[in-house]
C-alpha positions in Angstrom: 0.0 0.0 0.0 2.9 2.2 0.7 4.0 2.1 -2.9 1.2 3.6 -4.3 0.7 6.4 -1.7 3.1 8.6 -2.7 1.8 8.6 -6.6 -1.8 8.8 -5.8 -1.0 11.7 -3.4 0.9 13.2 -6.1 -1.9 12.8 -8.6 -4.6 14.2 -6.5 -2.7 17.1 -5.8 -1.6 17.7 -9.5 -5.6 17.3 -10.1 -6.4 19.6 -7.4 -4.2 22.3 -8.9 -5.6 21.7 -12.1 -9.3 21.9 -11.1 -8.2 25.4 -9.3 -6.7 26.6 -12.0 -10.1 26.0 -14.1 -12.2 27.6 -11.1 -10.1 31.0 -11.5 -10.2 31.0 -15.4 -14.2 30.4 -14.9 -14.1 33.0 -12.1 -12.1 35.3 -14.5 -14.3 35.1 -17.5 -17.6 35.4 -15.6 -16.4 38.7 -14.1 -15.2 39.9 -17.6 -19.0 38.8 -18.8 -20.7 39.8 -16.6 -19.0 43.3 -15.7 -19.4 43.4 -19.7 -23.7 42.8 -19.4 -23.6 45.1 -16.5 -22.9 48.6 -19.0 -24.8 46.8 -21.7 -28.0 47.2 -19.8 -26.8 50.6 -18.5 -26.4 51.8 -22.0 -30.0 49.9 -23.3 -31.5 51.7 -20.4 -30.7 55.1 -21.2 -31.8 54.4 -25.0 -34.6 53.5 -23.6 -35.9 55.6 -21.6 -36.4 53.7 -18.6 -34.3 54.3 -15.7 -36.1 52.5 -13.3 -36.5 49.2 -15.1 -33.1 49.4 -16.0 -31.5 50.6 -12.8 -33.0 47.6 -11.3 -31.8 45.7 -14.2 -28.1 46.4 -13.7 -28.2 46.4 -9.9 -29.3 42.6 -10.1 -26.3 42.5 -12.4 -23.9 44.7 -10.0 -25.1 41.9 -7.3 -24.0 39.1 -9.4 -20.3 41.1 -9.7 -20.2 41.1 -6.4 -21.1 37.4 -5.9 -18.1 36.6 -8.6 -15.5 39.3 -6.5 -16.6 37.2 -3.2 -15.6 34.1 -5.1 -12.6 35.4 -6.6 -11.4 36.4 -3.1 -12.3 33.3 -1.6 -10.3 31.4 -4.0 -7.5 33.7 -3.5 -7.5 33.1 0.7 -7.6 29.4 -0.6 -4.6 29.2 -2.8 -2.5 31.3 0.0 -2.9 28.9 2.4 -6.3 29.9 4.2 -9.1 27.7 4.8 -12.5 28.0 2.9 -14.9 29.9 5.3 -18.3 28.1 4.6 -20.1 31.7 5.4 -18.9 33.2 2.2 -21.5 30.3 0.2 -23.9 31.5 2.6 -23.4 34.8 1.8 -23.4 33.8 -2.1 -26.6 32.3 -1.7 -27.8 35.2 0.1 -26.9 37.9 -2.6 -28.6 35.7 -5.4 -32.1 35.4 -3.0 -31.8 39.3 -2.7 -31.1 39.9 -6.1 -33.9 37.3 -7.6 -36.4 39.2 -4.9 -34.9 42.9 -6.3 -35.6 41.1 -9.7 -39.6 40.8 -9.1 -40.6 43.8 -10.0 -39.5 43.8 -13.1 -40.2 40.2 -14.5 -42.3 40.3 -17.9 -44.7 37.5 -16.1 -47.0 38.6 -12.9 -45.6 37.9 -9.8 -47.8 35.4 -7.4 -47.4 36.5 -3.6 -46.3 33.0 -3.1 -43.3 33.3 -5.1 -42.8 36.7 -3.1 -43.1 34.4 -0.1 -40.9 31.4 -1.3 -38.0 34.0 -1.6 -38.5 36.4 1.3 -38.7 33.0 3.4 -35.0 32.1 1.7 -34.2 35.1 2.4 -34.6 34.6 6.3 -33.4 31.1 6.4 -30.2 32.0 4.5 -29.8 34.8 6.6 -30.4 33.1 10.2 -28.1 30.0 9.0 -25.3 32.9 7.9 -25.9 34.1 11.9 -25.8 30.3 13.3 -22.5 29.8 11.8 -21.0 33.2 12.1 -21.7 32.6 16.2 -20.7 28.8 15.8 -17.1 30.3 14.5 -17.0 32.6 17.2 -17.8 30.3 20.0 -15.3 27.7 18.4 -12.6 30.3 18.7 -13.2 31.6 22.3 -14.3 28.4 24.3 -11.0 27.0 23.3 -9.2 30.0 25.1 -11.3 30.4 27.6 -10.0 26.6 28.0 -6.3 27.0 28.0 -6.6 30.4 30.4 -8.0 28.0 33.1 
């Protein structure tokens, strides 16, 4: 068993790097896209004549951005050294239910109050599972001191 651990090791690490390496090209080019979308629909809306529409239109955009910058930073913490914090895919998660919910008003179909519903309650599930962890991480780094102090 021995002989192959070293090899396998070294192939799943190779493939690791690889698989990152695709992760930040994606990352990359979604950010040039979408960045790209983002003064698209800035520029239709002024032809257009509708700043509203539009202004909600590239702020769902401007949301996604930010989703890809969270994701581009995470990655970056990652390939330093740092572990992946599991809040940031909260947080992800969170930005897309706000952005889908910012998105309703301006859907070509009529919006049901239970679709309203479906995301608002996503909303508040995302956003007291992002609290549960953010105090589980702080309770996992201060009972352990509060340990050694005694």
């Amino acid at each position: 068993m021995l002989v192959f651990k070293r090899p396998v090791t070294v192939l799943l690490r190779w493939t690791s790097d690889l698989a990152h390496l695709v992760i930040s090209l994606a990352l990359v080019a979604a950010t040039v896209i979408i960045t790209v979308f983002f003064f698209h629909e800035v520029y239709i809306a002024i032809q257009v004549h509708s700043l509203i529409k539009g202004f909600l239109h590239a702020l769902g955009i401007l949301l996604l951005l930010w989703t890809m910058v969270e994701l581009i930073n995470t990655e970056i913490r990652y390939l330093q050294g740092e572990r992946i914090d599991i809040a940031i895919f909260i947080e992800v998660a969170l930005v897309v239910v706000v952005r889908e919910i910012i998105m309703l008003p301006v859907q070509e179909t009529p919006v049901e109050w239970i679709e309203i519903g479906m995301w608002t309650g996503a909303a508040a599930l995302l956003g007291v599972t992002y609290v549960l962890v953010r105090l589980g991480q702080r309770w996992l780094v201060t009972e352990p001191a509060k340990a050694l102090q005694k």
